[in-house]
TINU-674313 format. One record per atom (N, C-alpha, C, O): residue in three letters; x, y, z. Coordinates in nm, 3 decimals, always signed. Example, Ala and Ser with C-alpha at 12.3 -4.5 7.8 and 13.67 -1.06 7.14 Angstrom:
<pts>
ALA +1.319 -0.569 +0.780
ALA +1.230 -0.450 +0.780
ALA +1.320 -0.330 +0.780
ALA +1.424 -0.332 +0.846
SER +1.285 -0.225 +0.708
SER +1.367 -0.106 +0.714
SER +1.290 +0.003 +0.787
SER +1.341 +0.114 +0.804
</pts>
This chain:
<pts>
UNK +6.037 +15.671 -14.742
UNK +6.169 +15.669 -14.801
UNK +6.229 +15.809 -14.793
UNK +6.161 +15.902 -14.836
UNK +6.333 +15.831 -14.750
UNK +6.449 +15.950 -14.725
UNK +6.478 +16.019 -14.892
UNK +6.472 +15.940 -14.985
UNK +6.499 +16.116 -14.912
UNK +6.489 +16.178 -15.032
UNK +6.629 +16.187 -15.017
UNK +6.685 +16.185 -14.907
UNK +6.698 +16.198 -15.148
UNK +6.801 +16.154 -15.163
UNK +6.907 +16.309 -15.120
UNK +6.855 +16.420 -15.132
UNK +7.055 +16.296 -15.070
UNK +7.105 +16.373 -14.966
UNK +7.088 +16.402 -14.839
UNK +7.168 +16.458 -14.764
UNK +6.945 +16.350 -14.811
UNK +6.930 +16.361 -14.645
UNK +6.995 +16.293 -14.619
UNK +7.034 +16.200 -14.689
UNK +7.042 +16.332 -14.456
UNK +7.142 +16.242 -14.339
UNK +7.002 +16.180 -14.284
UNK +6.905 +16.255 -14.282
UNK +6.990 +16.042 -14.239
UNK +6.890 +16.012 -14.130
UNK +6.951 +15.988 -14.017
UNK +7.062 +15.936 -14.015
UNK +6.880 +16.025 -13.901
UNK +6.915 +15.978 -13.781
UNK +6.831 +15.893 -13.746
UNK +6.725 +15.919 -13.804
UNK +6.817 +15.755 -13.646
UNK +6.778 +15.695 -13.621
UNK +6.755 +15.623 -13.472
UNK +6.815 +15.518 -13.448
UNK +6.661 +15.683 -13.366
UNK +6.650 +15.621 -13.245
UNK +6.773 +15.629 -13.237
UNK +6.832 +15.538 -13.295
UNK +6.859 +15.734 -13.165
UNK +6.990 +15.756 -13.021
UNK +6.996 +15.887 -13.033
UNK +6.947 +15.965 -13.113
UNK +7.072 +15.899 -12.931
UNK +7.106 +16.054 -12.852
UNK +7.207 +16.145 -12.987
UNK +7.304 +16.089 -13.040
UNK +7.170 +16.265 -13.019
UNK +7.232 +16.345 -13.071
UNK +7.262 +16.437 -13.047
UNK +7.172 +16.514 -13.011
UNK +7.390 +16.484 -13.052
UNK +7.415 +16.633 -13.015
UNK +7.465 +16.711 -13.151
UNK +7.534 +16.675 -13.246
UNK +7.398 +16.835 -13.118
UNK +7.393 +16.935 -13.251
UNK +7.521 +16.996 -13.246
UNK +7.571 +16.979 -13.357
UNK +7.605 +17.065 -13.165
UNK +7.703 +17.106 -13.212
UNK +7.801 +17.019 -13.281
UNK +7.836 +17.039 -13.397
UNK +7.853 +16.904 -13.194
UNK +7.965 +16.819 -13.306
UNK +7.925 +16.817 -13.427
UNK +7.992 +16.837 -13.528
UNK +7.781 +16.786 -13.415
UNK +7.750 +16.743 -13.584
UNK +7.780 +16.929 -13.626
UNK +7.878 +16.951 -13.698
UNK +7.732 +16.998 -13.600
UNK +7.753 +17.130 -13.724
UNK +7.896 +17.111 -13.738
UNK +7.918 +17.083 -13.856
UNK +8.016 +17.115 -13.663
UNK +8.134 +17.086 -13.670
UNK +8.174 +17.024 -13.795
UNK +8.256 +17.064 -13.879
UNK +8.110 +16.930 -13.794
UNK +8.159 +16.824 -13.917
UNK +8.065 +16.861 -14.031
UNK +8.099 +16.799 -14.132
UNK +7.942 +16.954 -14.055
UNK +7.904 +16.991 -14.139
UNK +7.955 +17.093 -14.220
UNK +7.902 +17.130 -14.325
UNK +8.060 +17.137 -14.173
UNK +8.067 +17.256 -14.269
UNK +8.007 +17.347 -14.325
UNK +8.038 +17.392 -14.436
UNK +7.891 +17.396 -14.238
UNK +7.818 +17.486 -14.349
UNK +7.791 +17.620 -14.229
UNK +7.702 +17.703 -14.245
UNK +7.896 +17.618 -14.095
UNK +7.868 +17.724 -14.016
UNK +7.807 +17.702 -13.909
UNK +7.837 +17.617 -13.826
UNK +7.689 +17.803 -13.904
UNK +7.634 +17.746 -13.786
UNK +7.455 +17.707 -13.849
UNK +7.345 +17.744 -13.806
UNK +7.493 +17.618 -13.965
UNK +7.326 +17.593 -14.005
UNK +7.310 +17.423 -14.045
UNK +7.376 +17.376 -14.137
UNK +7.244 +17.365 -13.987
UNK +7.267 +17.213 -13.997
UNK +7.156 +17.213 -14.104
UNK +7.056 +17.263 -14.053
UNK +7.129 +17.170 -14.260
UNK +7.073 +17.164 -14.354
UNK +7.064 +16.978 -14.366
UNK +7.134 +16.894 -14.309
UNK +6.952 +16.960 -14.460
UNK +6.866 +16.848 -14.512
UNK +6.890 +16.732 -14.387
UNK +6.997 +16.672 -14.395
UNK +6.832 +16.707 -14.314
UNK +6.880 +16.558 -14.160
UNK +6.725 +16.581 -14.160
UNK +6.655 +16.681 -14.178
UNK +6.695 +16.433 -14.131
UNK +6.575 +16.403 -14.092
UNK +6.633 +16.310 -13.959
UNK +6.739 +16.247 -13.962
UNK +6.532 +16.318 -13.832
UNK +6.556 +16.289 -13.709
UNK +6.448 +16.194 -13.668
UNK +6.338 +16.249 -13.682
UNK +6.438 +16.077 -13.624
UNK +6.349 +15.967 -13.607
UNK +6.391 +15.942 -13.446
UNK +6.507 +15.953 -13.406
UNK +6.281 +15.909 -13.364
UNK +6.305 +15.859 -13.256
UNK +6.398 +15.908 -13.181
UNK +6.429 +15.837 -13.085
UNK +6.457 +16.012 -13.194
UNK +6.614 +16.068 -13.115
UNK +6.571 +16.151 -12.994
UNK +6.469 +16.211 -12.961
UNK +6.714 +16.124 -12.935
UNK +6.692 +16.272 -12.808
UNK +6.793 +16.378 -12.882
UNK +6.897 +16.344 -12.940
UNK +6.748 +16.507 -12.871
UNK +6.830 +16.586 -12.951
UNK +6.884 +16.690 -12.786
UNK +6.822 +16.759 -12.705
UNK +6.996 +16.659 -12.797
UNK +7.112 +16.714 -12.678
UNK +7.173 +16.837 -12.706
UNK +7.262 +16.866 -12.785
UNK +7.104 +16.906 -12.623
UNK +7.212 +17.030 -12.567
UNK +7.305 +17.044 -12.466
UNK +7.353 +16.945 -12.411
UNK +7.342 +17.179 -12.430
UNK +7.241 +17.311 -12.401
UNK +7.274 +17.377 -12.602
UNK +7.378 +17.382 -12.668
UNK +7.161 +17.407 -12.627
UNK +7.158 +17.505 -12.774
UNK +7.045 +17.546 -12.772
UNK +6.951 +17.511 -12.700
UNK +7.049 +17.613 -12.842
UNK +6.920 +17.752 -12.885
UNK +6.887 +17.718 -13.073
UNK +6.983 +17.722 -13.151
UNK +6.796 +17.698 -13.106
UNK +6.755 +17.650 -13.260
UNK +6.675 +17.770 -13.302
UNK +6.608 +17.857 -13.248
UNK +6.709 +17.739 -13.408
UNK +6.601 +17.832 -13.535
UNK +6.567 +17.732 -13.659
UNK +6.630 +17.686 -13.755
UNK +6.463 +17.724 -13.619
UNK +6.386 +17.674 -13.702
UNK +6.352 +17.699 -13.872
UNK +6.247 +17.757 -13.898
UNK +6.441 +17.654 -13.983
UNK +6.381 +17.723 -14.076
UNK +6.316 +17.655 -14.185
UNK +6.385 +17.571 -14.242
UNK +6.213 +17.671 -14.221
UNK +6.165 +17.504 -14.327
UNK +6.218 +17.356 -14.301
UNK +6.267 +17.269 -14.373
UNK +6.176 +17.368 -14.129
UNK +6.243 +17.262 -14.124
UNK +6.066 +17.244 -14.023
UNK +5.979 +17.331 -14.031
UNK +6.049 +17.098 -13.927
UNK +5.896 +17.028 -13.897
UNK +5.977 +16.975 -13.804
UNK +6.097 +16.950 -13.814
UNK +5.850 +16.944 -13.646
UNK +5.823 +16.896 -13.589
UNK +5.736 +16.797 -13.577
UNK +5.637 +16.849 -13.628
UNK +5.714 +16.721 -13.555
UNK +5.600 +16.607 -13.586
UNK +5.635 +16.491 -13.438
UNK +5.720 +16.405 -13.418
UNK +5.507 +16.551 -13.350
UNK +5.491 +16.436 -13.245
UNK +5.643 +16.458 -13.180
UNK +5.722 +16.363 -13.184
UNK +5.681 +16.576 -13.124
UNK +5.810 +16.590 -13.020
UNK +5.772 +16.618 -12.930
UNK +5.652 +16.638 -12.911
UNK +5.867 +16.629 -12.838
UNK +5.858 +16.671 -12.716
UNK +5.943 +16.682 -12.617
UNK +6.016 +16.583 -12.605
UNK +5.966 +16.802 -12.510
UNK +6.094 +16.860 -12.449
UNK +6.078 +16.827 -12.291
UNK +5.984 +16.866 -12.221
UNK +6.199 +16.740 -12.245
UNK +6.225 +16.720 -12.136
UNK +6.217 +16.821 -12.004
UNK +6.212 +16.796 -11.884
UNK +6.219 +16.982 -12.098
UNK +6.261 +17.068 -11.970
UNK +6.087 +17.160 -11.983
UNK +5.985 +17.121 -12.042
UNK +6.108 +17.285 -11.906
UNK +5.948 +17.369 -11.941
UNK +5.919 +17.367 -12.037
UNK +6.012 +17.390 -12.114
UNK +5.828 +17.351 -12.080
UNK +5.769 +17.390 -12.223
UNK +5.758 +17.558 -12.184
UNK +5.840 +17.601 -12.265
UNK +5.726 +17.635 -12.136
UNK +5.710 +17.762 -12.108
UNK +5.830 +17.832 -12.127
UNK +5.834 +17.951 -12.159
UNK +5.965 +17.736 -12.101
UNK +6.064 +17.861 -12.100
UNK +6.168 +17.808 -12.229
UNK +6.287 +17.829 -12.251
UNK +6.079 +17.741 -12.292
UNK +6.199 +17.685 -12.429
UNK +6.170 +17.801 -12.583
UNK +6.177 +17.758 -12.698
UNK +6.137 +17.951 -12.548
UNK +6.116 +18.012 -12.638
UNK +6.194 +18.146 -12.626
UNK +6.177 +18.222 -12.530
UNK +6.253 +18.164 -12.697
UNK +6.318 +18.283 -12.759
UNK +6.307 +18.353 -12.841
UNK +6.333 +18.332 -12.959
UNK +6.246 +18.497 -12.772
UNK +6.188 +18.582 -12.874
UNK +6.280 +18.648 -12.990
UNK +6.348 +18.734 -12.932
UNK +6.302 +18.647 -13.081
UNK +6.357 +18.734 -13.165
UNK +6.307 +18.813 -13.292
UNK +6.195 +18.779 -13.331
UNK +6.387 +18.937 -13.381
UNK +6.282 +19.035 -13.383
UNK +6.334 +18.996 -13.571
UNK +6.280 +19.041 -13.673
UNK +6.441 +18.909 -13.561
UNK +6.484 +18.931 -13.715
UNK +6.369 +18.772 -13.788
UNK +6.345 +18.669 -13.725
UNK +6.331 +18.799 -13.903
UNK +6.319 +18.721 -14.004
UNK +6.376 +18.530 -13.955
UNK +6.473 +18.500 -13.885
UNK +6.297 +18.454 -14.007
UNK +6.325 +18.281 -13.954
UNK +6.472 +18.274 -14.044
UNK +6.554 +18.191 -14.004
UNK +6.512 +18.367 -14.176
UNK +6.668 +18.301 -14.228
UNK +6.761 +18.382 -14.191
UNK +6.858 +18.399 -14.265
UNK +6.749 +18.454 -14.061
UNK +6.822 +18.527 -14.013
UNK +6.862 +18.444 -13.858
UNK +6.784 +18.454 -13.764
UNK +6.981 +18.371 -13.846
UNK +7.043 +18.265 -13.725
UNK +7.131 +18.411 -13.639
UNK +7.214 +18.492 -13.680
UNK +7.057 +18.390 -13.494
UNK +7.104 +18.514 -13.369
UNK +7.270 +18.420 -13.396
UNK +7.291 +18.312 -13.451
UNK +7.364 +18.521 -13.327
UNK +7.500 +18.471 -13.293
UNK +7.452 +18.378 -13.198
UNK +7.356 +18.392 -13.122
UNK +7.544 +18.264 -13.213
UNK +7.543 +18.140 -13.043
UNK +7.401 +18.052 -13.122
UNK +7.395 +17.933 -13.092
UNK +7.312 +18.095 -13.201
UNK +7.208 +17.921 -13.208
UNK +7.264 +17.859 -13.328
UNK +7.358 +17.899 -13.397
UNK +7.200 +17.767 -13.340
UNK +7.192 +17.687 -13.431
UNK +7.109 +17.684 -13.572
UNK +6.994 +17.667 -13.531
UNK +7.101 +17.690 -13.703
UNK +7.024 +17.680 -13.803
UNK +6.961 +17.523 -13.853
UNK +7.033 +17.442 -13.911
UNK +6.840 +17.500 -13.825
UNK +6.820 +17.369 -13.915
UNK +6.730 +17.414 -14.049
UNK +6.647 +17.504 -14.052
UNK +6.765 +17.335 -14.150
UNK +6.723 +17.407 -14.258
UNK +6.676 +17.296 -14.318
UNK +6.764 +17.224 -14.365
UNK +6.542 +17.252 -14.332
UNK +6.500 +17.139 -14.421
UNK +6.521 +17.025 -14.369
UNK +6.568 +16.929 -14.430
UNK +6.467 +17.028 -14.183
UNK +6.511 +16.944 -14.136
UNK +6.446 +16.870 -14.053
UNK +6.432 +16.930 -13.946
UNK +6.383 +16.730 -14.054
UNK +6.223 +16.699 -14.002
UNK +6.262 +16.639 -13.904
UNK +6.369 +16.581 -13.926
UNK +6.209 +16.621 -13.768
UNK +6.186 +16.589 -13.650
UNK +6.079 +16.510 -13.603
UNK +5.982 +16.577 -13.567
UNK +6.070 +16.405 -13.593
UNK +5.968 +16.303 -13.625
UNK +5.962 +16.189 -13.434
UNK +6.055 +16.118 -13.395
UNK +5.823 +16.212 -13.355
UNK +5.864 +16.168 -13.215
UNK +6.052 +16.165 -13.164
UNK +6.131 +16.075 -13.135
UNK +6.062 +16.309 -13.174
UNK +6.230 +16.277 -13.112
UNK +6.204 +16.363 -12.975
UNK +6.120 +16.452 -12.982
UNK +6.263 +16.343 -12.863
UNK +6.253 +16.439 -12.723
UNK +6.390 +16.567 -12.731
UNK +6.478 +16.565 -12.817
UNK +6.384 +16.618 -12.678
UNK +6.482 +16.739 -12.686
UNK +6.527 +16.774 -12.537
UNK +6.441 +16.769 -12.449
UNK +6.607 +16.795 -12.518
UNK +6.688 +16.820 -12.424
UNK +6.778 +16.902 -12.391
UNK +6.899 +16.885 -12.408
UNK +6.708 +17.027 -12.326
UNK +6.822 +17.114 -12.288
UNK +6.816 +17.243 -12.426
UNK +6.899 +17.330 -12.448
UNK +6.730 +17.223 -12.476
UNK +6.679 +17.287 -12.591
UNK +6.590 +17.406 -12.622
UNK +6.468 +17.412 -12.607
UNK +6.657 +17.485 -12.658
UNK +6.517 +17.626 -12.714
UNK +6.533 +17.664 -12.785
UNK +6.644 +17.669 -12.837
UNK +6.407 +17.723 -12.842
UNK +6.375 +17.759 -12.941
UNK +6.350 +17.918 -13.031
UNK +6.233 +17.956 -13.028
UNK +6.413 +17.977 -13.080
UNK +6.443 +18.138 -13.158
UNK +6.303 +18.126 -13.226
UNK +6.252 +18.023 -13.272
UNK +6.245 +18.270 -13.224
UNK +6.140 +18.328 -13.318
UNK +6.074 +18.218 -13.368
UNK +6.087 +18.166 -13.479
UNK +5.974 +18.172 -13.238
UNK +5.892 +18.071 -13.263
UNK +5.708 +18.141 -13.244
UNK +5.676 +18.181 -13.132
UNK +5.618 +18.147 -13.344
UNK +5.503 +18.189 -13.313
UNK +5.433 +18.139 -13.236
UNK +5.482 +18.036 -13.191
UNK +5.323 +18.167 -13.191
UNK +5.212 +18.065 -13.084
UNK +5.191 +17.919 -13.153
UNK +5.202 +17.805 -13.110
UNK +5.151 +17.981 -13.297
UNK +5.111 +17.857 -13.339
UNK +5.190 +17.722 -13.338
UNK +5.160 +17.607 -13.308
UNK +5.337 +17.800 -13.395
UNK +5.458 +17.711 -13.346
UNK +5.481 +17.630 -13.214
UNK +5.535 +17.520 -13.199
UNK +5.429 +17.710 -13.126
UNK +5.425 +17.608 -13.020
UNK +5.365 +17.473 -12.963
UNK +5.395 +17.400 -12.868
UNK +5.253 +17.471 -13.077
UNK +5.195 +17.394 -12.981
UNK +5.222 +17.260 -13.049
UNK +5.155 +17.163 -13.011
UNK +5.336 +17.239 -13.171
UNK +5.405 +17.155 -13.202
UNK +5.519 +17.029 -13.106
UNK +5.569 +16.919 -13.133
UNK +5.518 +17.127 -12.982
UNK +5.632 +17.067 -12.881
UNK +5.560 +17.054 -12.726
UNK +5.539 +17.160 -12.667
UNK +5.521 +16.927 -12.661
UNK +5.492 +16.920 -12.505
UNK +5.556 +16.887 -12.436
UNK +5.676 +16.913 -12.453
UNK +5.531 +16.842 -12.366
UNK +5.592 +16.818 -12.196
UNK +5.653 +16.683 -12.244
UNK +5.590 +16.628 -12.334
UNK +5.788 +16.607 -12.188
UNK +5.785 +16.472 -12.215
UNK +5.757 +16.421 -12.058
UNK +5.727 +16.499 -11.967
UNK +5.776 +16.255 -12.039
UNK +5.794 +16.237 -11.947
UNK +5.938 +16.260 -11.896
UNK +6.037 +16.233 -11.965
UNK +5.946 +16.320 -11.746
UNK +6.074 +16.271 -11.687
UNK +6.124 +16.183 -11.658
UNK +6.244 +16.192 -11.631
UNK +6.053 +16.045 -11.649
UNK +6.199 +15.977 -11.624
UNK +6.239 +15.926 -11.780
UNK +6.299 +15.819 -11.792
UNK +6.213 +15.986 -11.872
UNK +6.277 +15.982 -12.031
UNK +6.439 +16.053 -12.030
UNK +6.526 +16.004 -12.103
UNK +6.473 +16.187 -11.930
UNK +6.588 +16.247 -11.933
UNK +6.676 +16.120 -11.896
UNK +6.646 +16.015 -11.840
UNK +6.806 +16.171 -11.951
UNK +6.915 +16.092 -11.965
UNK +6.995 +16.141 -11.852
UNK +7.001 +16.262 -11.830
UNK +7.059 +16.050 -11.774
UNK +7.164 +16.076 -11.667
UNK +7.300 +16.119 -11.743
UNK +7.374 +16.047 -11.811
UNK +7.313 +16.261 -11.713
UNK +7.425 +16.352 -11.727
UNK +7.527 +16.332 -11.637
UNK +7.510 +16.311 -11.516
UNK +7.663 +16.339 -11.710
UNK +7.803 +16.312 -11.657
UNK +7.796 +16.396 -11.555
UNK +7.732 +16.499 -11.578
UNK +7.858 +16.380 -11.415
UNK +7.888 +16.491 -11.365
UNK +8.048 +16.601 -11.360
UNK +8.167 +16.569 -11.358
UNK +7.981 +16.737 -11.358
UNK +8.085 +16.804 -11.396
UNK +8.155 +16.857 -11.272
UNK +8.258 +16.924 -11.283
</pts>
């Protein structure tokens, strides 16, 4: 059961910027729990008291990390903040990840490819 104020998402494609748009809170998407989703970029995340559980990223796992030197409640200009925000088998797409430790990593693998979604062409 969802604790009360979480947003749930549920199995479909999400993209993080519209939603911060309509969140109002900047650039930090707070309390969403994520089930079954593809989470759509291109964005850069920071992770803050927020879980992974059983994900996994469409693109390298090797190059979805971004080193940074400030503190996890400190959001670089240009990413995204999730704050209290659980991730539960969702795939990611187009996605990386800010001031993530080793250990942090090994939260996120390889998905399959033919899981990516056919992109509009531009």
């Amino acid at each position: 059961m969802t604790e009360p104020g979480v947003r749930q998402y549920l199995w479909r494609d999400v993209q993080l910027l519209p939603m911060l748009a309509r969140s109002g809170h900047g650039p930090i998407l707070s309390r969403a729990e994520f089930v079954g989703c593809t989470i759509i970029g291109p964005a850069v995340v920071v992770l803050m008291d927020s879980e992974l559980v059983n994900c996994s990223s469409l693109d390298d796992v090797d190059q979805l990390w971004w080193p940074q030197n400030r503190g996890v409640e400190s959001v670089p200009v240009g990413a995204v903040g999730l704050r209290h925000c659980t991730f539960t088998d969702c795939v990611f797409d187009q996605v990386g990840f800010a001031g993530w430790s080793e250990t942090q990593r090994q939260h996120i693998a390889a998905a399959d490819p033919s899981l990516r979604r056919q992109r509009p062409a531009t």
